[in-house]
mmCIF file of the N, C-alpha and C atoms, coordinates in Angstrom:
data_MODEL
# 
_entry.id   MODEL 
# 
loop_
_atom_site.group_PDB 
_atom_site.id 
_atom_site.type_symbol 
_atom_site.label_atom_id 
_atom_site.label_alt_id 
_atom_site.label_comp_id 
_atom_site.label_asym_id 
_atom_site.label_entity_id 
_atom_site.label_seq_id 
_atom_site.pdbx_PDB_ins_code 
_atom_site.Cartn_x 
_atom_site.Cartn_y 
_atom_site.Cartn_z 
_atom_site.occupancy 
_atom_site.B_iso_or_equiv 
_atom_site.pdbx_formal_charge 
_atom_site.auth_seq_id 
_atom_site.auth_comp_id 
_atom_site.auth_asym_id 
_atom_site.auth_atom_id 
_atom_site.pdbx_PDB_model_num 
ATOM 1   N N  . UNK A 1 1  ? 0.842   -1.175 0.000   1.00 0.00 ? 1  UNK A N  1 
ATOM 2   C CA . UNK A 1 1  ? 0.000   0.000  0.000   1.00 0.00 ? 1  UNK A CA 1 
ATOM 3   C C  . UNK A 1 1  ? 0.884   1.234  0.000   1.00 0.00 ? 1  UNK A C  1 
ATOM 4   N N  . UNK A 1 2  ? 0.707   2.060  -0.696  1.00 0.00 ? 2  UNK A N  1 
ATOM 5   C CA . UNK A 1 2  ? 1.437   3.743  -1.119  1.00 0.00 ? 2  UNK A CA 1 
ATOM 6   C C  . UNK A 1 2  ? 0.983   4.446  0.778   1.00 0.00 ? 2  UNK A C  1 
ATOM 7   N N  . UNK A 1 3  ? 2.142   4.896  0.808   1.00 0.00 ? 3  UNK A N  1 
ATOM 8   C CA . UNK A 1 3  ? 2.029   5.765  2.227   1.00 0.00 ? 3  UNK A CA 1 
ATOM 9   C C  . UNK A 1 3  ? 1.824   7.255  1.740   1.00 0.00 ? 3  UNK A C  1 
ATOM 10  N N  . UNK A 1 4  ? 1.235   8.032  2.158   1.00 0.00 ? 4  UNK A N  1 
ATOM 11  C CA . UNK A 1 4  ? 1.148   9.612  1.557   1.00 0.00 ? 4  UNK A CA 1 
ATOM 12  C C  . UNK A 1 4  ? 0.598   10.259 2.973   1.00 0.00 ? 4  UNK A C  1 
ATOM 13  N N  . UNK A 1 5  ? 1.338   11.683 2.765   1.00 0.00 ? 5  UNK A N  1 
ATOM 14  C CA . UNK A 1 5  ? 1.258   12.520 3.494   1.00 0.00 ? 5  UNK A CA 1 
ATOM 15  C C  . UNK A 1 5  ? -0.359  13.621 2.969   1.00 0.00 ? 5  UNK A C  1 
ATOM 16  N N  . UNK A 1 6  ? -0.683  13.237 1.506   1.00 0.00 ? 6  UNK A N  1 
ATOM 17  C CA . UNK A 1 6  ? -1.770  13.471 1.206   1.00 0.00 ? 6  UNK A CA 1 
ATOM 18  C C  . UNK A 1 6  ? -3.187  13.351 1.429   1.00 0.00 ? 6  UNK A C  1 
ATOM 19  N N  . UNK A 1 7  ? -2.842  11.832 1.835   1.00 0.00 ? 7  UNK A N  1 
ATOM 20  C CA . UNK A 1 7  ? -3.861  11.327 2.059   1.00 0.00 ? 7  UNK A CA 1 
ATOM 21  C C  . UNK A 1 7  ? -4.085  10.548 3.324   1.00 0.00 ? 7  UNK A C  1 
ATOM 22  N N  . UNK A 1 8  ? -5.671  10.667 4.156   1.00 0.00 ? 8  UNK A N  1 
ATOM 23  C CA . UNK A 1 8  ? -6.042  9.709  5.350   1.00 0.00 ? 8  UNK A CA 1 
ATOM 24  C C  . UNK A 1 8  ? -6.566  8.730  4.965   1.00 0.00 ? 8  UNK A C  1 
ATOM 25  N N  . UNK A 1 9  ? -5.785  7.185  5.432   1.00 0.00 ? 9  UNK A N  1 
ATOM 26  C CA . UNK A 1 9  ? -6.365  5.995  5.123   1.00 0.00 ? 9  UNK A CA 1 
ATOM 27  C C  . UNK A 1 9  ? -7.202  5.512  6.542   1.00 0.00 ? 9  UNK A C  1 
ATOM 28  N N  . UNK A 1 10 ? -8.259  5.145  5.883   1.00 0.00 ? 10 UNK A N  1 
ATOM 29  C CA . UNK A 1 10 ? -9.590  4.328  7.014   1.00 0.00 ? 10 UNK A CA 1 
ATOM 30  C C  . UNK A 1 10 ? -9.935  3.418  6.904   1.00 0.00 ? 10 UNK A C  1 
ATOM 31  N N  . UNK A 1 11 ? -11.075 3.111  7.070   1.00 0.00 ? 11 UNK A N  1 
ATOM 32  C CA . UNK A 1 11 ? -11.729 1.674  6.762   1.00 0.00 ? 11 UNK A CA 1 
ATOM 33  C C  . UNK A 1 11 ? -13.023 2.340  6.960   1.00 0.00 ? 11 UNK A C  1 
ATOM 34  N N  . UNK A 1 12 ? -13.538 1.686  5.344   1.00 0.00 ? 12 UNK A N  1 
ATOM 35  C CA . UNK A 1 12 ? -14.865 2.123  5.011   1.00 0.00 ? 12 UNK A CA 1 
ATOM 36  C C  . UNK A 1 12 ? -16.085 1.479  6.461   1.00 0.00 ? 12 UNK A C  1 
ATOM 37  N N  . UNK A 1 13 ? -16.960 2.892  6.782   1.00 0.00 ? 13 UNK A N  1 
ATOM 38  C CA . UNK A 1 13 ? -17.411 2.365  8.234   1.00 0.00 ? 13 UNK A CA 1 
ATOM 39  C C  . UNK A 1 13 ? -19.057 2.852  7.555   1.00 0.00 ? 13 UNK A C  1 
ATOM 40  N N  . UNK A 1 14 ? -19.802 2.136  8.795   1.00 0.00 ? 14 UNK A N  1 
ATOM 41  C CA . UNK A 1 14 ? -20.961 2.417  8.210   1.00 0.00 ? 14 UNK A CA 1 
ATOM 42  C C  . UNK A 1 14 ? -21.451 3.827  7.723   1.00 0.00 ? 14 UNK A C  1 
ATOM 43  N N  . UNK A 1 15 ? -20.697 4.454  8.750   1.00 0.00 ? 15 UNK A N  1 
ATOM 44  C CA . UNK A 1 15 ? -21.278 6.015  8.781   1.00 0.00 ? 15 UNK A CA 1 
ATOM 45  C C  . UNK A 1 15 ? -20.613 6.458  7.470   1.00 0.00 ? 15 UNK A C  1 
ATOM 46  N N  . UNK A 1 16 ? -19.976 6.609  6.957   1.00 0.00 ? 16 UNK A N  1 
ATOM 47  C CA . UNK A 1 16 ? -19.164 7.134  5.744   1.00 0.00 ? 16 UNK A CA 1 
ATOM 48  C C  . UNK A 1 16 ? -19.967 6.667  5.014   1.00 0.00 ? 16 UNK A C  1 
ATOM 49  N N  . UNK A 1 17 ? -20.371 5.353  4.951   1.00 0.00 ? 17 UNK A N  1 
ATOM 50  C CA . UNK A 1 17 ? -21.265 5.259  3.222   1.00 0.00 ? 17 UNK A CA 1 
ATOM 51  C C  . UNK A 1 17 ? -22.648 5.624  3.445   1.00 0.00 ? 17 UNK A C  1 
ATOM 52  N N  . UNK A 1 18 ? -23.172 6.008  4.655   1.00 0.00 ? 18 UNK A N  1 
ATOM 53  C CA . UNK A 1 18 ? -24.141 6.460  4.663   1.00 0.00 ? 18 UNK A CA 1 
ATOM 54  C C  . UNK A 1 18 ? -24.336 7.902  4.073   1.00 0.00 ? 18 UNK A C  1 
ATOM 55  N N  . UNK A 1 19 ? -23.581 8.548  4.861   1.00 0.00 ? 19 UNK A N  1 
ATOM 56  C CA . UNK A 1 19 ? -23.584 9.966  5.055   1.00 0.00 ? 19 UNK A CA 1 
ATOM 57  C C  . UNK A 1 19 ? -22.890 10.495 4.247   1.00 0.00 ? 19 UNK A C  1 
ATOM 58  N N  . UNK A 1 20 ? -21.741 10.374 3.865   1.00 0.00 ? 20 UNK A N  1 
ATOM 59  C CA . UNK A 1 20 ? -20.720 11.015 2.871   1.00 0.00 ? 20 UNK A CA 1 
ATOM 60  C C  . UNK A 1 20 ? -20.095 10.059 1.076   1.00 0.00 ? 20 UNK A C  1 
ATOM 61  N N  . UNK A 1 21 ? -20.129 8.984  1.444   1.00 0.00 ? 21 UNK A N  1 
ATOM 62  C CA . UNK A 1 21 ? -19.976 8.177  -0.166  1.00 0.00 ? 21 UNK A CA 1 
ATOM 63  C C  . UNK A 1 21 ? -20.154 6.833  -0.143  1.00 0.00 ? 21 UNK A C  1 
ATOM 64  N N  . UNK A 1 22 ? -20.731 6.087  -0.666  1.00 0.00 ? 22 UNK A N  1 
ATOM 65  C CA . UNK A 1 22 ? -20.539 4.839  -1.577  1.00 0.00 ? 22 UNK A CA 1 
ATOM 66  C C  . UNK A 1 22 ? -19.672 4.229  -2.564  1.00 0.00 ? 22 UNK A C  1 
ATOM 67  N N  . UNK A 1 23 ? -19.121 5.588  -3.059  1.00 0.00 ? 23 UNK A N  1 
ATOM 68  C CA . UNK A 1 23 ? -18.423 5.042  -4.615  1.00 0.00 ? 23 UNK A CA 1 
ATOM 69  C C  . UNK A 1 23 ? -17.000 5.833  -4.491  1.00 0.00 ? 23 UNK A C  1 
ATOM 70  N N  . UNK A 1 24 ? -16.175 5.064  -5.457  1.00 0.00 ? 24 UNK A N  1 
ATOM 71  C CA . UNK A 1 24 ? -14.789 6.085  -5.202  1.00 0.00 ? 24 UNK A CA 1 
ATOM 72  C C  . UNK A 1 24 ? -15.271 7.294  -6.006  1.00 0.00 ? 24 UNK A C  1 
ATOM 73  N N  . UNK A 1 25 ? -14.402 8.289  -5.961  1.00 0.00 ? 25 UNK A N  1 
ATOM 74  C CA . UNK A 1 25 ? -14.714 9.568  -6.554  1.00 0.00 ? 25 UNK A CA 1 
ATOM 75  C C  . UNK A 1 25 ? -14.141 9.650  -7.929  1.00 0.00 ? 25 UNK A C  1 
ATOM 76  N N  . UNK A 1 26 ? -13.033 8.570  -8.020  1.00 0.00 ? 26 UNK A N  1 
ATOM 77  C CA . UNK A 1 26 ? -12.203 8.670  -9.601  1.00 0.00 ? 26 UNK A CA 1 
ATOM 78  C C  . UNK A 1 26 ? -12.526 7.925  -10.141 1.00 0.00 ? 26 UNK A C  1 
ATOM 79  N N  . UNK A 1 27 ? -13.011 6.359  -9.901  1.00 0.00 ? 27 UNK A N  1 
ATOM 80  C CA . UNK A 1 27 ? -13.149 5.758  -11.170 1.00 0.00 ? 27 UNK A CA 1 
ATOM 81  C C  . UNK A 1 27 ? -14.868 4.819  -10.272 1.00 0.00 ? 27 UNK A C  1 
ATOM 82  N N  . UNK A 1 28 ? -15.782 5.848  -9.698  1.00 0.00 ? 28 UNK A N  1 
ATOM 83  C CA . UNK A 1 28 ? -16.658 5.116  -9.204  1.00 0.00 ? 28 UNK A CA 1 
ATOM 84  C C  . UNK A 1 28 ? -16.887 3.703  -9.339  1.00 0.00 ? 28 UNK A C  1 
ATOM 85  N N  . UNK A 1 29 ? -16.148 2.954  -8.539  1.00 0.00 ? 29 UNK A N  1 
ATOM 86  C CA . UNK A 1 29 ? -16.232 1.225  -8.050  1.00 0.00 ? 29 UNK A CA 1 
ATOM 87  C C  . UNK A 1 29 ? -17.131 1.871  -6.770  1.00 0.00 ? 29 UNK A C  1 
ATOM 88  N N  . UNK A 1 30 ? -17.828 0.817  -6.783  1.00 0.00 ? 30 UNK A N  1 
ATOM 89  C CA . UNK A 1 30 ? -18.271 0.749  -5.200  1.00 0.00 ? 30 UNK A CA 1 
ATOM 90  C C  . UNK A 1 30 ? -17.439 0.718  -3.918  1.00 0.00 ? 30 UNK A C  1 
ATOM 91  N N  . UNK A 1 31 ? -17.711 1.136  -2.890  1.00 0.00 ? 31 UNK A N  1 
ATOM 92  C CA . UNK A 1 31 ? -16.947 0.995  -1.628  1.00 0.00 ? 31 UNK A CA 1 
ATOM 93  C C  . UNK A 1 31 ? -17.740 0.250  -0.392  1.00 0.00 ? 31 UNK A C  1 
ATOM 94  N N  . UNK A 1 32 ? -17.324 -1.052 -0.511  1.00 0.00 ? 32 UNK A N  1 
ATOM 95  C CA . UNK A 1 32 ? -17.846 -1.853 0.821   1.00 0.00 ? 32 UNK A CA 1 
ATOM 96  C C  . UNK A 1 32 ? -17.618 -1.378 2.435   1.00 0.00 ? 32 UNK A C  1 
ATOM 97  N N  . UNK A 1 33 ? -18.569 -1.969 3.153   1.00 0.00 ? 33 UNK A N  1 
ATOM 98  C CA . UNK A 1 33 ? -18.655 -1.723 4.323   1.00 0.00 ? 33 UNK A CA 1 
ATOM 99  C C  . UNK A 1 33 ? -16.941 -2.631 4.823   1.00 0.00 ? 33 UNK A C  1 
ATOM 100 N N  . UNK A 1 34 ? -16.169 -1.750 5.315   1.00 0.00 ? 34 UNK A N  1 
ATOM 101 C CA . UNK A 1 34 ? -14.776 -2.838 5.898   1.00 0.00 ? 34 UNK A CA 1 
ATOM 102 C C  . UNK A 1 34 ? -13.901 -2.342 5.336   1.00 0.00 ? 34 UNK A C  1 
ATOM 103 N N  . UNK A 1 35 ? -14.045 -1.943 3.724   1.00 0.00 ? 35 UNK A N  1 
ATOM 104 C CA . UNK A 1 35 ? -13.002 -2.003 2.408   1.00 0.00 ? 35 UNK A CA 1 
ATOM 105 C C  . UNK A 1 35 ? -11.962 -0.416 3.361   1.00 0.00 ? 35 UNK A C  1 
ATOM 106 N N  . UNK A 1 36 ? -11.006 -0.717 2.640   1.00 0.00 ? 36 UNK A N  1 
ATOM 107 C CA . UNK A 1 36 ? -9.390  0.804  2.780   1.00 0.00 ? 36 UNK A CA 1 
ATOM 108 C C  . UNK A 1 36 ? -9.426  1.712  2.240   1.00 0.00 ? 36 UNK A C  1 
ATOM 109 N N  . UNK A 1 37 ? -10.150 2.836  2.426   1.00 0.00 ? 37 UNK A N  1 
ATOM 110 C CA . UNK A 1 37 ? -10.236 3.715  1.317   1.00 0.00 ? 37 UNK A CA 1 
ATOM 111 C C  . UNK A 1 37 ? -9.358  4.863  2.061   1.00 0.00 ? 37 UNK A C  1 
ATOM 112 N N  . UNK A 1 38 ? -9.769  6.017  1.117   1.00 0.00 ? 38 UNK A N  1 
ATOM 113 C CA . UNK A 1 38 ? -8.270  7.069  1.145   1.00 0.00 ? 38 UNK A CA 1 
ATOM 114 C C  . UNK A 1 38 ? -8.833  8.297  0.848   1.00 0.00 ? 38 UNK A C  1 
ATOM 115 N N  . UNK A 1 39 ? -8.913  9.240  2.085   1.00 0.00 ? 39 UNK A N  1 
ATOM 116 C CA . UNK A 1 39 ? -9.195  10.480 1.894   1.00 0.00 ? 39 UNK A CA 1 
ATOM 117 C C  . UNK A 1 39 ? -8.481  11.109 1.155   1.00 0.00 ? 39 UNK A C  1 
ATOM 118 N N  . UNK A 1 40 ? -8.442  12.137 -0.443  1.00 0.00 ? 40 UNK A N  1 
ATOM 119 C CA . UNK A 1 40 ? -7.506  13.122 -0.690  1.00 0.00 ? 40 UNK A CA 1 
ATOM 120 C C  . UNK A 1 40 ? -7.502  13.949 0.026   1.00 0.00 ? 40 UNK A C  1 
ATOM 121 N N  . UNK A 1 41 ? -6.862  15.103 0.707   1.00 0.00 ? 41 UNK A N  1 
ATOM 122 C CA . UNK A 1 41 ? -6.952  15.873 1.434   1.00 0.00 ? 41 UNK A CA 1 
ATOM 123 C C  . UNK A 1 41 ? -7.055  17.309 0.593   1.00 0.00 ? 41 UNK A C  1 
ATOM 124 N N  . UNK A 1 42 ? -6.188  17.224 -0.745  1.00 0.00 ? 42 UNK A N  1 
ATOM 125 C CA . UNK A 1 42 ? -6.092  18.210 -1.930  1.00 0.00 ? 42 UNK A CA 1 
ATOM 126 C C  . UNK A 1 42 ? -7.463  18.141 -2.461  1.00 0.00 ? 42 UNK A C  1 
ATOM 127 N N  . UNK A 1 43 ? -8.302  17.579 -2.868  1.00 0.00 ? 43 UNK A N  1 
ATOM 128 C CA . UNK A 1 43 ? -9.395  17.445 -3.710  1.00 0.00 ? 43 UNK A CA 1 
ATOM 129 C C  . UNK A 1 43 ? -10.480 17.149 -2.716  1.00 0.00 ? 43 UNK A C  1 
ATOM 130 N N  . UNK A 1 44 ? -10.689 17.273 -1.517  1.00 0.00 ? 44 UNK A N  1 
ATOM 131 C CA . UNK A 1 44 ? -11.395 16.903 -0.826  1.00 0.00 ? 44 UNK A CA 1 
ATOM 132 C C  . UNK A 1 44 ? -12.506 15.639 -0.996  1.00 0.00 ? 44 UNK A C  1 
ATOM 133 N N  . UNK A 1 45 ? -12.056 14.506 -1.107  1.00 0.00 ? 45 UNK A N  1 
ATOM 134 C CA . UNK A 1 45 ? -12.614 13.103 -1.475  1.00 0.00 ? 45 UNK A CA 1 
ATOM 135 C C  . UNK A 1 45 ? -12.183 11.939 -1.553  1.00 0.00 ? 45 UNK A C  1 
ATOM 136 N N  . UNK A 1 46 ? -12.982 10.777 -1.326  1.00 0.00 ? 46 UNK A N  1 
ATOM 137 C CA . UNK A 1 46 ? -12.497 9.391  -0.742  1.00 0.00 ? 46 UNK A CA 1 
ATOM 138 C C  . UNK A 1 46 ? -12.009 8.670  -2.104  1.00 0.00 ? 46 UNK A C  1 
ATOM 139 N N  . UNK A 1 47 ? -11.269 7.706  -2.249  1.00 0.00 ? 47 UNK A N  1 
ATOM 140 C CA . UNK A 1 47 ? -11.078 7.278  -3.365  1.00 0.00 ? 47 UNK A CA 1 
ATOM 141 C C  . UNK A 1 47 ? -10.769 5.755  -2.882  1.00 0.00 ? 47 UNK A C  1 
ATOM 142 N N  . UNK A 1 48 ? -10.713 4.500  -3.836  1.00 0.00 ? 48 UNK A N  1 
ATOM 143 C CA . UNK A 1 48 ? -10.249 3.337  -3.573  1.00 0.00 ? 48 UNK A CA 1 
ATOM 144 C C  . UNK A 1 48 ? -9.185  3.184  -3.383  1.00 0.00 ? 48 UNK A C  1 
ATOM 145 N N  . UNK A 1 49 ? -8.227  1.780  -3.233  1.00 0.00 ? 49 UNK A N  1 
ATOM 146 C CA . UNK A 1 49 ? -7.177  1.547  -2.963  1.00 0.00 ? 49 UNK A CA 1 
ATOM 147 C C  . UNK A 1 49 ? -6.534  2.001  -4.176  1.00 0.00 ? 49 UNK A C  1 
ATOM 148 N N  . UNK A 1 50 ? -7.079  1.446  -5.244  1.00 0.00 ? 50 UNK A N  1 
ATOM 149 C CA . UNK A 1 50 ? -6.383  1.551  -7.045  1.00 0.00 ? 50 UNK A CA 1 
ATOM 150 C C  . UNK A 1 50 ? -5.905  3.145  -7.271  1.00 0.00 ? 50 UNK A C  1 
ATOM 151 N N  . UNK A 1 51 ? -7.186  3.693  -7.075  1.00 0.00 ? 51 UNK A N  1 
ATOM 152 C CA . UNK A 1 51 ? -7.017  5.126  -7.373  1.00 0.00 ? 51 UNK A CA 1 
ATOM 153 C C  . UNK A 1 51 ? -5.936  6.060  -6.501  1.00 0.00 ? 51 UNK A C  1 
ATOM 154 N N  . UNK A 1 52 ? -6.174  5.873  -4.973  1.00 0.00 ? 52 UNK A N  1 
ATOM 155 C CA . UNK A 1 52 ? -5.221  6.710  -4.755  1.00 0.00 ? 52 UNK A CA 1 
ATOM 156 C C  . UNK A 1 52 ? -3.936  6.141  -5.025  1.00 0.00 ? 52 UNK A C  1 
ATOM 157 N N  . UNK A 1 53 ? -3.492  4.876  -4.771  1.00 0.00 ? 53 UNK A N  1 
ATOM 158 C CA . UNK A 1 53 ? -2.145  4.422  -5.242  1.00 0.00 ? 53 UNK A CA 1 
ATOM 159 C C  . UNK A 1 53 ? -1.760  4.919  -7.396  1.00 0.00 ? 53 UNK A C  1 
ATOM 160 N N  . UNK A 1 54 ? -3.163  4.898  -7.757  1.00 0.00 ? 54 UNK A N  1 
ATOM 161 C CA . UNK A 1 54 ? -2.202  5.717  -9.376  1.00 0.00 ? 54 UNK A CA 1 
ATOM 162 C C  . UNK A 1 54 ? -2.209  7.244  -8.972  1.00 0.00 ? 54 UNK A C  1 
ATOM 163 N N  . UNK A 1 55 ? -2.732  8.314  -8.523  1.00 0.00 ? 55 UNK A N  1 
ATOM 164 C CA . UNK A 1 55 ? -2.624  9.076  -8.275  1.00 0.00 ? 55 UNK A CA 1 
ATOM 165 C C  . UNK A 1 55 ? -1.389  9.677  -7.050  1.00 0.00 ? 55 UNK A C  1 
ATOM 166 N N  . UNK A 1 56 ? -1.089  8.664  -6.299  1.00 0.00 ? 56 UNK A N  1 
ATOM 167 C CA . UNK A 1 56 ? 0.233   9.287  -5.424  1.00 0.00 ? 56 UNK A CA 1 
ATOM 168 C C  . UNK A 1 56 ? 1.203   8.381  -6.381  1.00 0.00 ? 56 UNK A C  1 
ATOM 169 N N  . UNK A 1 57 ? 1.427   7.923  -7.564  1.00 0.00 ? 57 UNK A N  1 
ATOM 170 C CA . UNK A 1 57 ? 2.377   7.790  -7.810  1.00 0.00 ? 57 UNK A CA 1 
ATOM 171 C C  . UNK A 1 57 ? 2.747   9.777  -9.230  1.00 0.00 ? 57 UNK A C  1 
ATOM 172 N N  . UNK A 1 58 ? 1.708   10.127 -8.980  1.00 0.00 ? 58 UNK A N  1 
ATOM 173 C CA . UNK A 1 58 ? 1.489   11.287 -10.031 1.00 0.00 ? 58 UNK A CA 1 
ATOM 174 C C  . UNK A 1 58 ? 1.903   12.163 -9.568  1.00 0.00 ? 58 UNK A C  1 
ATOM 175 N N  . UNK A 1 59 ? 1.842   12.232 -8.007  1.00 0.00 ? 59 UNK A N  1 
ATOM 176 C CA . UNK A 1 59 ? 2.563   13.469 -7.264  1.00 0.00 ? 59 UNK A CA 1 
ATOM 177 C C  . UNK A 1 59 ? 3.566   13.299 -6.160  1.00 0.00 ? 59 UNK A C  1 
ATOM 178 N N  . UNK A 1 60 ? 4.277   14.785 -6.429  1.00 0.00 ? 60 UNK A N  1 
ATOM 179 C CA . UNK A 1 60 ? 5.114   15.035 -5.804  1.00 0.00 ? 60 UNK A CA 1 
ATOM 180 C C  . UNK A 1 60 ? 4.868   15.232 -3.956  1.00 0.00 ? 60 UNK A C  1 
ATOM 181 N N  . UNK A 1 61 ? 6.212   15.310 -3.621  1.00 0.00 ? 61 UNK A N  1 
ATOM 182 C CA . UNK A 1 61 ? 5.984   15.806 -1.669  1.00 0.00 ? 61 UNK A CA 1 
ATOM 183 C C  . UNK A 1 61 ? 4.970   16.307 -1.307  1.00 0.00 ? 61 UNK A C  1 
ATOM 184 N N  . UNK A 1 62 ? 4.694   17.326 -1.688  1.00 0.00 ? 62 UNK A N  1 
ATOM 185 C CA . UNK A 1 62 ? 3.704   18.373 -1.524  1.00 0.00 ? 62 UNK A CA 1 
ATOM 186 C C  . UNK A 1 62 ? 2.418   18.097 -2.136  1.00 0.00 ? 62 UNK A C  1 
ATOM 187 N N  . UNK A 1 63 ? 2.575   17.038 -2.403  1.00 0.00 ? 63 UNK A N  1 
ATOM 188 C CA . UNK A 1 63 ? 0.882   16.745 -2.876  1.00 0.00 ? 63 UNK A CA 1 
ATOM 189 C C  . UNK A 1 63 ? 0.739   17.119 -4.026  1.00 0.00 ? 63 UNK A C  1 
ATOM 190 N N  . UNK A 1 64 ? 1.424   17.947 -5.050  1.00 0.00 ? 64 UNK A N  1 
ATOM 191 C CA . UNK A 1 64 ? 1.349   18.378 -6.520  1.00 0.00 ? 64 UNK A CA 1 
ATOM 192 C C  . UNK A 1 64 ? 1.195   17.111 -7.212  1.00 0.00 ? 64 UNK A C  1 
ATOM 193 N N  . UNK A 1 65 ? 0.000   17.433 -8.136  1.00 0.00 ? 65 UNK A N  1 
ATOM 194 C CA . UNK A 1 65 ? 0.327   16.489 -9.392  1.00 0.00 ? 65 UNK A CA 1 
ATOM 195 C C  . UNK A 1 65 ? 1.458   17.099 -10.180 1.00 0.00 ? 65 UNK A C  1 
ATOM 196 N N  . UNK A 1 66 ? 2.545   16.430 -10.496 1.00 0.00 ? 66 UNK A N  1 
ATOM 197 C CA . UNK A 1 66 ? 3.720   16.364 -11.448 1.00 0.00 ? 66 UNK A CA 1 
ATOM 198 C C  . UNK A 1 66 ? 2.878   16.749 -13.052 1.00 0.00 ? 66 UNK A C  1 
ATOM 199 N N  . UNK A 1 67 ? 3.346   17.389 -13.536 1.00 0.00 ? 67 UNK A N  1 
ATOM 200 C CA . UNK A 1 67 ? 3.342   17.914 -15.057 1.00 0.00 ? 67 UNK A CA 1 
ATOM 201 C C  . UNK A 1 67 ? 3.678   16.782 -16.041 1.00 0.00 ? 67 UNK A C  1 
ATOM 202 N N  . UNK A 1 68 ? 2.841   16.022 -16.565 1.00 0.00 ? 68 UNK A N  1 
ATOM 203 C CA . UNK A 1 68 ? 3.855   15.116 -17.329 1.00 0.00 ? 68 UNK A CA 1 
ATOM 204 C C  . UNK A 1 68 ? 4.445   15.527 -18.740 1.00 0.00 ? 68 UNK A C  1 
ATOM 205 N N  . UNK A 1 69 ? 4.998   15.288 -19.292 1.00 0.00 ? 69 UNK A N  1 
ATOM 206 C CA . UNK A 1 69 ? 5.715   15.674 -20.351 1.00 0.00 ? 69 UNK A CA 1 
ATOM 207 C C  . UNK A 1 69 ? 4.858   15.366 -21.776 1.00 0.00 ? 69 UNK A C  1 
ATOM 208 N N  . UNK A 1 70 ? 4.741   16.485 -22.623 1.00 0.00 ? 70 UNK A N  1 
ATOM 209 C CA . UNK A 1 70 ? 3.891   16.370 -23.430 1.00 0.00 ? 70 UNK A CA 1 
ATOM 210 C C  . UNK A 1 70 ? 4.580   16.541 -24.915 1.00 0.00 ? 70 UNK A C  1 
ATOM 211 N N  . UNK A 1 71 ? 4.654   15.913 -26.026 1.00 0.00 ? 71 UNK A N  1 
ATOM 212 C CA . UNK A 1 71 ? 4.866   16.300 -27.300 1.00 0.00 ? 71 UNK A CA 1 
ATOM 213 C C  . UNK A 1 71 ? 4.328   17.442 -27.560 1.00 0.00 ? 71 UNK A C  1 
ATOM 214 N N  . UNK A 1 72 ? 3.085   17.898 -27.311 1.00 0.00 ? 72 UNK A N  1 
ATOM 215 C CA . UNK A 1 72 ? 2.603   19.106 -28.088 1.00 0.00 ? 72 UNK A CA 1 
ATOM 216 C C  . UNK A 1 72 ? 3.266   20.194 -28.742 1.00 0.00 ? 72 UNK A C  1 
ATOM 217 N N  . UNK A 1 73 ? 2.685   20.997 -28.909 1.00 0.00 ? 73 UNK A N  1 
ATOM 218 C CA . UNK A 1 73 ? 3.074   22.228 -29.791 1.00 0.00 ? 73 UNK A CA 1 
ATOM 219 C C  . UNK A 1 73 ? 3.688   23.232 -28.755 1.00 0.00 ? 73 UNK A C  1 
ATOM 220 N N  . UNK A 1 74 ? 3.033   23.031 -27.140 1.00 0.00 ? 74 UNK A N  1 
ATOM 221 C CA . UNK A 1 74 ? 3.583   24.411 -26.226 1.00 0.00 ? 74 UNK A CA 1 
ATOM 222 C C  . UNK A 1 74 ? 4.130   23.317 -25.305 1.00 0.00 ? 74 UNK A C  1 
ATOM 223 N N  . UNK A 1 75 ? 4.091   22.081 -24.853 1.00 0.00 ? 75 UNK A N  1 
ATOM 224 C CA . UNK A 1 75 ? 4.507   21.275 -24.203 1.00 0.00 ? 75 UNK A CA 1 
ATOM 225 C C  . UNK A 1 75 ? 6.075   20.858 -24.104 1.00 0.00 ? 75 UNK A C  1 
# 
């Protein structure tokens, strides 16, 4: 599991899927009663295990998403 200073890891409890989410926020999977989910603290929202682990591999210390490098025309 990705450790981040970004993010608070819990365990999905009843009260959370009642009151605040059911679904991850990035790639809406469901979130079971028990399941590890992961507060962003930047975006204010819970996400699954999958999601926040591709997303803290995207950012930096500080919680920045990293710029990725683009072919484009201004990139």
């Amino acid at each position: 599991m990705s450790k981040s200073a970004c993010f608070v890891t819990q365990e999905a409890t009843e009260e959370i899927l009642s009151r605040v989410t059911h679904m991850c926020a990035e790639c809406y999977a469901e979130i079971h009663l028990g399941d590890t989910i992961h507060y962003d603290m930047q975006n204010y929202r819970y996400l699954c295990e999958r999601c926040q682990e591709e997303l803290c591999e995207k950012m930096n210390d500080e919680c920045e998403i990293i710029a990725e490098e683009s072919d484009g025309l201004f990139g």
